[in-house]
DRENVODO-444005 format. One record per residue (C-alpha): x, z, y negated. Coordinates in steps of 0.05 Angstrom, whole numbers, padded with zeros to 5 digits, always signed. Each point is the difference from the previous one (the first is absolute). Example, Ala and Ser with C-alpha at 12.3 -4.5 7.8 and 13.67 -1.06 7.14 Angstrom:
+00246+00156+00090+00027-00013-00069
end
This chain:
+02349+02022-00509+00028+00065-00027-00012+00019-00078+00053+00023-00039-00006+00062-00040+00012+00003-00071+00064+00026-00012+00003+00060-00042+00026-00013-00069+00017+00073-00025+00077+00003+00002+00024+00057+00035+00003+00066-00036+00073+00029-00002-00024+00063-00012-00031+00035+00060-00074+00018-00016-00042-00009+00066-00034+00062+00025+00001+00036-00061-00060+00038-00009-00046-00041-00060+00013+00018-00066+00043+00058+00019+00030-00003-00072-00074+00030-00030+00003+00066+00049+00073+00019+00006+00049+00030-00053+00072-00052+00003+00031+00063+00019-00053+00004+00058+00017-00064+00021+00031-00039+00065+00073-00030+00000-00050-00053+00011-00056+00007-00045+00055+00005-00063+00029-00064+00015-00052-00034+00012-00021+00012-00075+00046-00046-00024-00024-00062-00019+00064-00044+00009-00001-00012-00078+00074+00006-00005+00008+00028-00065+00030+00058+00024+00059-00043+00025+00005-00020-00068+00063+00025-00051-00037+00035-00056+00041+00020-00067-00017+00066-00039+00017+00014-00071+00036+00061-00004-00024+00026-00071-00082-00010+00022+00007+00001+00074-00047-00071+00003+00014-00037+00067-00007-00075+00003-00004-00032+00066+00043-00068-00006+00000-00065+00044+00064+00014+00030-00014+00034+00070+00050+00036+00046+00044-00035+00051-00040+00016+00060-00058-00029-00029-00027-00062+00032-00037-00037-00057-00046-00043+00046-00029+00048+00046+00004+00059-00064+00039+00048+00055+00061+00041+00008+00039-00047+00040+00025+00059+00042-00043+00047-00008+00018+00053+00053+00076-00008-00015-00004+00001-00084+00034+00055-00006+00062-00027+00031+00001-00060-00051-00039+00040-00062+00021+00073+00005-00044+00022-00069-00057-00029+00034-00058+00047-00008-00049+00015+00064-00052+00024-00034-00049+00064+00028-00039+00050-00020+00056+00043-00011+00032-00038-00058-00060-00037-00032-00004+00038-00061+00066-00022-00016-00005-00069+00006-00080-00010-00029+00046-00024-00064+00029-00065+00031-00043-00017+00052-00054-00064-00014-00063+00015-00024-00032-00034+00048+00032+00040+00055-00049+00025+00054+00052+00061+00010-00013+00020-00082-00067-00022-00012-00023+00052+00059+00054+00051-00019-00042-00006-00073-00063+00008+00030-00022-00070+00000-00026-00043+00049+00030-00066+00035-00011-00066-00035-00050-00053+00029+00060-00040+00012+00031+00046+00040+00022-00018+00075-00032+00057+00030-00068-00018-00038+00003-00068+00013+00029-00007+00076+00050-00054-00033+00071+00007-00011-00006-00053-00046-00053+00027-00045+00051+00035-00044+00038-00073-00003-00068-00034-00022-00018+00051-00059+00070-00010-00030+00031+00066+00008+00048-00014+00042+00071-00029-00027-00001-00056+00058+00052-00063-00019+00001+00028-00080+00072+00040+00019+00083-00007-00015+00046+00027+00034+00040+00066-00020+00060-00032+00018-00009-00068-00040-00015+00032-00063+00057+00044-00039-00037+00070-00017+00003-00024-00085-00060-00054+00026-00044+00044+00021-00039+00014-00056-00014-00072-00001-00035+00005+00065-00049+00058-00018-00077-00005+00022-00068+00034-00020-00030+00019+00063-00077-00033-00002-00055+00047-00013-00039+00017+00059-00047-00062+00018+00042-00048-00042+00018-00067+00040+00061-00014-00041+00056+00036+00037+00051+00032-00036+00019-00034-00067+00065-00007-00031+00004+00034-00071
end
């Protein structure tokens, strides 16, 4: 009689980040980095798919609920991800090269920023924890809790602003 093996319950990772050296985030500047070593620091949160408002007299940002067409709610991915800029010309790709200009906006969770400020990867973090899903089960992520850009008219989107959690809150992001 033949035994079955367990099946392995980690869903695949969409984000390429086998045979990276360990912890290469600790020993290399981002501008040192791999095409593959800087995407593999996101964490699949989705937040940066996210349309964010700014106030032009203080220059505040608020992330709201209402995420960009591409974005695929259930799996928290661009939807076409190599094509965006077809669909979403003002999409940013983000690099070393243009970081300091967009620290403002980005989350504050974000992998990218936190190292760019000097500060280290969350616990919850994918490439900490060997789980895509790890940034799903701390609540960071904005999972199922988006609208679409092209259901709601641009004068609801302040209604759909969210506080980003603190770093090792649960809650997810909270509506104001």
């Amino acid at each position: 009689m033949s035994r079955r093996r367990p099946q392995d319950r980690t869903p695949r990772d969409p984000i390429p980040r086998e045979g990276l050296a360990p912890r290469f985030w600790e020993r290399k500047r981002l501008t040192d980095m791999s095409r593959a070593e800087w995407e593999a620091l996101c964490d699949g949160c989705g937040k940066c798919c996210l349309n964010k408002l700014e106030d032009e007299e203080t220059g505040e940002v608020a992330l709201t609920r209402v995420a960009c067409r591409l974005f695929d709610d259930a799996t928290c991915r661009c939807a076409q991800y190599e094509i965006r800029h077809n669909f979403v010309p003002e999409c940013i790709v983000l690099s070393p090269a243009n970081m300091a200009q967009n620290l403002y906006w980005m989350p504050q969770t974000c992998a990218y920023k936190l190292l760019w400020e000097g500060n280290p990867l969350p616990d919850w973090h994918p490439l900490i924890t060997g789980d895509p899903e790890s940034v799903h089960a701390a609540g960071v992520s904005i999972r199922d809790a988006t609208v679409s850009e092209f259901e709601t008219p641009d004068e609801e989107w302040e209604d759909h602003i969210i506080e980003e959690p603190l770093p090792g809150n649960s809650g997810g992001p909270r509506e104001r």
